[in-house]
C-alpha positions in Angstrom: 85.2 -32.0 -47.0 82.2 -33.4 -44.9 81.7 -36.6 -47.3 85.6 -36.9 -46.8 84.8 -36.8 -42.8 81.6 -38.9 -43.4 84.0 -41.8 -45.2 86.5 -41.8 -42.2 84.3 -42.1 -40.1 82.1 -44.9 -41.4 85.7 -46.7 -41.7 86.6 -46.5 -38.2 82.9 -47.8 -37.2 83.3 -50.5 -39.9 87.3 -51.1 -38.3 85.3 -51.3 -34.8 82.7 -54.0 -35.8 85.1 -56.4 -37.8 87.5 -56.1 -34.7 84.6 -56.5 -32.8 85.4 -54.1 -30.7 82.1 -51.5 -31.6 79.5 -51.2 -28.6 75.5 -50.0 -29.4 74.1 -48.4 -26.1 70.0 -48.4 -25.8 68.7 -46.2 -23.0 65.3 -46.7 -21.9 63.3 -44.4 -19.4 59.8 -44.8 -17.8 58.3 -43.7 -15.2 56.5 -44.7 -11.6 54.8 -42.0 -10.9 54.3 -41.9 -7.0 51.7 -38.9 -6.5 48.1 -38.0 -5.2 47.6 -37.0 -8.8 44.0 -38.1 -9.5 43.7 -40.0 -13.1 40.4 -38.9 -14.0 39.5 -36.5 -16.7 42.0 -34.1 -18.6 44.0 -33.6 -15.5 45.6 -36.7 -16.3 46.4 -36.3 -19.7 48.1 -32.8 -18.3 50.3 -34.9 -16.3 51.0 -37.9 -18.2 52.8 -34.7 -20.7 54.2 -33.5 -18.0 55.7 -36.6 -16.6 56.8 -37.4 -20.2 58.6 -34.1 -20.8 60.5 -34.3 -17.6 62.0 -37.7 -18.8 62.7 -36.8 -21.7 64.4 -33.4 -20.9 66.4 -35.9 -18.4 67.8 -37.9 -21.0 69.1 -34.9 -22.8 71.3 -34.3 -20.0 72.5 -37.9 -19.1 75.9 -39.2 -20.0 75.9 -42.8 -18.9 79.4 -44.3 -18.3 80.9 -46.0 -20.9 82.3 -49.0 -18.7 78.1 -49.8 -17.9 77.0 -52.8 -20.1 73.7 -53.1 -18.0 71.8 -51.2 -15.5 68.2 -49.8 -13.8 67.7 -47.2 -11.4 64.6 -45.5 -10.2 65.0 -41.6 -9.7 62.5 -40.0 -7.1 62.4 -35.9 -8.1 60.6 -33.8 -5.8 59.3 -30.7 -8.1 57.6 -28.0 -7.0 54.5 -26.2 -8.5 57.5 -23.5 -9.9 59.1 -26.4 -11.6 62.0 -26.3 -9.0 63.4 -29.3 -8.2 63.4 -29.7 -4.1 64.8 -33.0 -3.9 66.5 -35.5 -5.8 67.9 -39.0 -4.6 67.8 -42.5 -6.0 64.9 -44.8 -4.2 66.3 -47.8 -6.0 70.2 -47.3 -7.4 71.7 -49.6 -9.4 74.6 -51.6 -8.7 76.8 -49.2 -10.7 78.0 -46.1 -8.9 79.2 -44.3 -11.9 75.7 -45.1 -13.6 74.3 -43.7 -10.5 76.2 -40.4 -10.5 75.4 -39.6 -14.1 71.7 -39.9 -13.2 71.5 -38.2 -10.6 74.0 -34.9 -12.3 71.5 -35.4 -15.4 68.5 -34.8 -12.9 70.2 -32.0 -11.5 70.8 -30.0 -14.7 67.5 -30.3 -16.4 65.4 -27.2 -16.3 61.6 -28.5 -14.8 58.5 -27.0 -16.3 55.8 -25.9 -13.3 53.5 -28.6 -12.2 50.2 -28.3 -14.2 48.0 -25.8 -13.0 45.2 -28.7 -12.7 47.8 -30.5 -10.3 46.2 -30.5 -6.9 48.8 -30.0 -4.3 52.2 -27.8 -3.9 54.7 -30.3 -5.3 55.3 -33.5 -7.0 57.3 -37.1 -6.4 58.2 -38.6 -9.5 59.7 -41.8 -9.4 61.4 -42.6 -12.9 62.7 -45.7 -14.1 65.9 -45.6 -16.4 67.8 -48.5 -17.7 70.7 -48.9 -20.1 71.7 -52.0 -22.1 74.9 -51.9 -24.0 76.0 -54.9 -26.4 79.0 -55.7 -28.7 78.5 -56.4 -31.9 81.1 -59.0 -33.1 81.4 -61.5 -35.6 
């Protein structure tokens, strides 16, 4: 039964991309980050992790609209040394509102680790970069 469901579905993506009607989405996230975080020693290996996770943990929850072909926004997360998340807004949206909205509900969901305990300070701006390219493949 799943090689049956495997076959159909292959078909319908092969249907898709002679029609040329089949879209590939790419995702990309980096990150800005805008703290007093000081890159010297281990500390900053501690939060370049840290940093890393959070995107990544972000993507897991975002859902970008299917109507988006291309976009970039920059996410600025307030996180506190709990790993709550005190604010959230976009410091550069994109010119996509429904792109914007599934950011910002992805950054919303996602569970935050604490800051690391080298972190000097009681919370953290991260300013995160995500972008999303989506192309038709035709012949």
């Amino acid at each position: 039964m799943k090689n049956f469901k495997c076959s159909v579905i292959i078909a319908i993506i092969a249907a898709f991309a002679i029609c040329g009607l089949y879209t590939q989405s790419t995702c990309f996230a980096s990150d800005n980050t805008n703290s007093n975080y000081q890159q010297t020693s281990d500390k900053n290996l501690d939060m370049e992790q840290y940093v890393r996770l959070t995107r990544k943990r972000i993507k897991m929850n975002w859902y970008p609209p299917t109507s988006s072909f291309e976009n970039t926004a920059t996410i600025s997360l307030t996180v506190n040394r709990e790993g709550k998340l005190v604010d959230c807004h976009l410091s550069i949206p994109s010119k996509d509102e429904g792109f914007n909205n599934s950011l910002i509900e992805a950054a919303k969901k996602t569970t935050y680790s604490p800051l690391p305990k080298e972190f000097p300070g009681n919370s953290a701006v991260l300013d995160l970069d995500f972008s999303m390219q989506r192309r038709t493949i035709s012949k």
